[in-house]
C-alpha positions, -999 to +999 in steps of 0.1 A: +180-026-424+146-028-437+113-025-412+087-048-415+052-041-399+057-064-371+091-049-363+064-016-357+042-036-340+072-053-311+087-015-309+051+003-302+052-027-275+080-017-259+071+020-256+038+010-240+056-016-214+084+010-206+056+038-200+036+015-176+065+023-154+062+060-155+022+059-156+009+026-135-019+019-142-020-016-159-041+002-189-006+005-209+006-024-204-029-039-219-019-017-254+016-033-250-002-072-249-028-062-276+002-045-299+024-078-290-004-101-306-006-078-333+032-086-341+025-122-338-006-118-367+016-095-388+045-117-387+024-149-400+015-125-433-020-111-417-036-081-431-034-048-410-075-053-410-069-085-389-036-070-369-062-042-357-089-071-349-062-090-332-046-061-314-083-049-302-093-081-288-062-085-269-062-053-255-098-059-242-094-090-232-064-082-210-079-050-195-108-071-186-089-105-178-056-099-169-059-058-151-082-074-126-059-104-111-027-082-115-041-050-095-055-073-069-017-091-069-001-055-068-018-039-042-026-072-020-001-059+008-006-027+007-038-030+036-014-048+060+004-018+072-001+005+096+008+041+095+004+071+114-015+069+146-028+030+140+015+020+139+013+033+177-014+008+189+004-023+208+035-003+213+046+002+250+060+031+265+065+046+298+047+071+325+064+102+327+034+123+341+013+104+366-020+092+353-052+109+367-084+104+354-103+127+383-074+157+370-078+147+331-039+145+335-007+117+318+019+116+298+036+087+281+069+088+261+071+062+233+099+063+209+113+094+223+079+116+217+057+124+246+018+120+242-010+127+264-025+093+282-054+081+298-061+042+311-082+018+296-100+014+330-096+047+341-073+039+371-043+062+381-009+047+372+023+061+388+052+078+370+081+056+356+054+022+349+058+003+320+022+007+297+011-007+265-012+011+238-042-001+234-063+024+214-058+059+198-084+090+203-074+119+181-043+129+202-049+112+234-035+078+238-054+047+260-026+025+276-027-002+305-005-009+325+021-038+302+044-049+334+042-042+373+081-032+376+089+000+369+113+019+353+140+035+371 
């Protein structure tokens, strides 16, 4: 089987499409569009002058057209999710140490780990009281009180 230089061009193509998935970045896959266009000149009988033209522009063109819209695309969901201590705010939990604000003292359990509490309006809750998160301070956590039964 005899090569041709647009056979070079579609394979250099694929190389740079398969690497964007080991290095993503959407600058690889720009070389795959611009060497793609240069297959589509080489194929029609261009010089390799004009395949280089062809294959510069539309690597440029893409990095500066297309990298833009599909980074935004790619990483548009990526700010709705909350991790760490932010996933804790709005959970509830329940009492397990009394809540004191003149002793500095509570102790919630959410999810099976215990943190240290406070209220929001600095009022003392009782043991076994349903509470809801509503801020996070280094390791402390703010609740109110989420429903008057209690837990038994």
């Amino acid at each position: 089987m005899e090569f041709e230089i647009w056979h070079i061009w579609i394979i250099v193509a694929v190389i740079f499409f398969i690497l964007e998935i080991f290095i993503p970045s959407f600058v690889v896959f720009n070389l795959g569009i611009g060497s793609l266009f240069a297959a589509l000149g080489a194929s029609t009988g261009l010089p390799i002058s004009w395949q280089m033209v062809l294959f510069s522009v539309f690597t440029l063109g893409s990095f500066f057209g297309l990298r833009p819209v599909l980074k935004k695309w790619a990483y548009l969901r990526s700010h709705q999710v909350s991790t760490n201590m932010d996933a804790l705010i709005g959970r509830s939990g329940v009492v397990i140490e009394a809540i004191d604000p003149q002793h500095n003292a509570g102790r919630v359990k959410i999810d099976g780990d215990v943190w240290m509490a406070r209220s929001k309006d600095h009022s003392s809750i009782e043991c076994n009281q349903l509470v809801k998160v509503t801020r996070v301070d280094s390791i402390v956590l703010e609740v109110e009180i989420f429903s008057t039964s209690k837990i038994d």
